[in-house]
C-alpha positions, 0 to 999 in steps of 0.5 A: 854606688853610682848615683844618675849618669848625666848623659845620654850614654848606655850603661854597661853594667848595673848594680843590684841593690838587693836588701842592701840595709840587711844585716849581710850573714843572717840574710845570706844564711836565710837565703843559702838554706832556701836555695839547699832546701829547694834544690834537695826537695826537688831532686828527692822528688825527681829521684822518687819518680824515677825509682817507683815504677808505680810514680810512672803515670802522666801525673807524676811525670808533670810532676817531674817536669815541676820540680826540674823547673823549680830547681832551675827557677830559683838557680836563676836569681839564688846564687848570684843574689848570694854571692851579692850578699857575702862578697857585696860586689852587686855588679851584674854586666848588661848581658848578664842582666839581660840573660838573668831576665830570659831565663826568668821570663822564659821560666815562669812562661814555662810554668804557666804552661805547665800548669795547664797542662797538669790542670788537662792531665786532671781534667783526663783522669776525672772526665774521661777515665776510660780514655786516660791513658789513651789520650796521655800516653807516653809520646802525647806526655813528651809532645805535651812537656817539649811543647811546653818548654819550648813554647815557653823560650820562644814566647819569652825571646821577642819581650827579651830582645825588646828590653836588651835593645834599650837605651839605659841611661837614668841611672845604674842602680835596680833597686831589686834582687835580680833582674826584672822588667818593672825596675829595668824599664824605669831606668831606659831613657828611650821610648819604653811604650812598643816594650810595654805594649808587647808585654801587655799583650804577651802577657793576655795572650800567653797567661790570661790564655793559660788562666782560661785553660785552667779554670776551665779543666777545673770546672769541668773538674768539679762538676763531674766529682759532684756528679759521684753518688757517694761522698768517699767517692767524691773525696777520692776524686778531689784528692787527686787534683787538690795539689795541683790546684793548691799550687795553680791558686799560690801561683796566679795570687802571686803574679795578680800580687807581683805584676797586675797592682796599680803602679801608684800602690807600687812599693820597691819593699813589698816588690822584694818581699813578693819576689822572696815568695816567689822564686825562693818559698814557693819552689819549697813550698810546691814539693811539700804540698804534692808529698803531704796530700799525695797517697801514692808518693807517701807510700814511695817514700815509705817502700824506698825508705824500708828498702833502704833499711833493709839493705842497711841491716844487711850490709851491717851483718855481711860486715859482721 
């Protein structure tokens, strides 16, 4: 591996040096079932959405939009990362690394995004039943999720350009396991405040303004699931949002985890283990939450399922 570069001259290339002290097949495995567990999961998820007329509701079509984003946010960094592991060639080129760090960026800008407008769906549903299905119907759902995704690319490409007109000189190794701001800023030998600045305040604006969106559905929430008589009731109305909000919690701890600690308390290991969670076990994890504690999707899977069954037995005996 190169060690510091002694001039001034921009690095082309980088190396990523992953968990490069791992034992390589047990790593690759680990990570290559993640990868094949999230994607499947997803795809179920997509599937079932799409077969089910009785999944075809504002809620359900975020959740939709969720999985897509889960799919491509670990296709992101997975697969180079195994290709890294078994081939051990850990050179990614400057553009590379620089679109790897886009699409990522882009991704979870996405997800706060999205977040928000799954916590607005749940304020809709809770608050203002009566109006529901007016005020989310099929044009406002699509101008709400193109909104989202769109809105995620663009707020991602000014940090994205910054970053990508750097000089890096320091060295060539990102001690990371992708491309990421925090290990790419401490190789840049220019000045790196305008970058940091633009970050800070991107980031206030688009997730702390995500954050009070949230918080604030939730509230509204909470208050008009207190205000039902019964306790069956209330039980009822909090289940439909208790997903969605299992998920917003893991979301935001990880990012308060990942990007708002002190830098002194920074640890290159902890910063893997935290980004391990992030982009390979929450992706798993977020389709499991939203099948377990949903009745509607049980009840998909189990008619899909008996309807499967059925058609088996009968192709069996035309066999026969």
């Amino acid at each position: 591996m190169s060690g510091i570069v002694p001039n001034r001259s921009c690095i082309s290339e980088f190396l990523i040096l992953g968990f490069y002290d791992s034992p390589k097949i047990p790593l690759f495995l680990l990570f290559l079932l993640m990868y094949l567990f999230t994607v499947l999961n997803n795809f179920l998820i997509i599937v079932l959405i799409y077969l089910e007329t009785n999944l075809h509701k504002p809620m359900y079509f975020f959740l939709c939009n969720m999985s897509v984003l889960d799919i491509l946010y670990t296709s992101v960094t997975a697969p180079n990362l195994l290709y890294i592991i078994l081939s051990e060639n850990n050179r990614i080129s400057f553009g590379a690394c620089i679109t790897q760090l886009f699409m990522f960026n882009s991704l979870g800008t996405v997800e706060y995004m999205l977040l928000t407008s799954m916590a607005y769906d749940r304020y809709q549903a809770i608050c203002n039943p009566l109006g529901y299905h007016r005020n989310l119907n099929e044009k406002s759902c699509l101008v709400l999720s193109g909104g989202t995704w769109l809105g995620g690319f663009i707020a991602s490409l000014p940090i994205n350009i910054s970053i990508g007109s750097l000089c890096y000189c320091l060295s060539n190794q990102i001690d990371h396991i992708y491309c990421d701001l925090t290990p790419l800023l401490k190789l840049a030998c220019d000045d790196t405040s305008p970058t940091n600045l633009l970050i800070f305040v991107e980031g206030n604006l688009i997730g702390l303004t995500c954050f009070i969106f949230t918080v604030t559905s939730y509230v509204f929430i909470i208050r008009a699931i207190l205000k039902v008589c019964n306790v069956k009731g209330r039980v009822k109305a909090f289940s439909t949002c208790a997903s969605h909000l299992t998920v917003v919690i893991l979301f935001y701890v990880l990012i308060a985890c990942m990007y708002m600690k002190p830098t002194s308390s920074n640890s290159l290991h902890d910063e893997k283990i935290l980004s391990v969670l992030f982009v390979n076990i929450i992706p798993i994890i977020n389709p499991v939450i939203y099948t377990l504690r949903n009745n509607d999707v049980k009840e998909a899977v189990k008619k899909i399922i008996h309807g499967a069954i059925i058609v088996f037995f009968k192709t069996c005996k035309i066999c026969i």
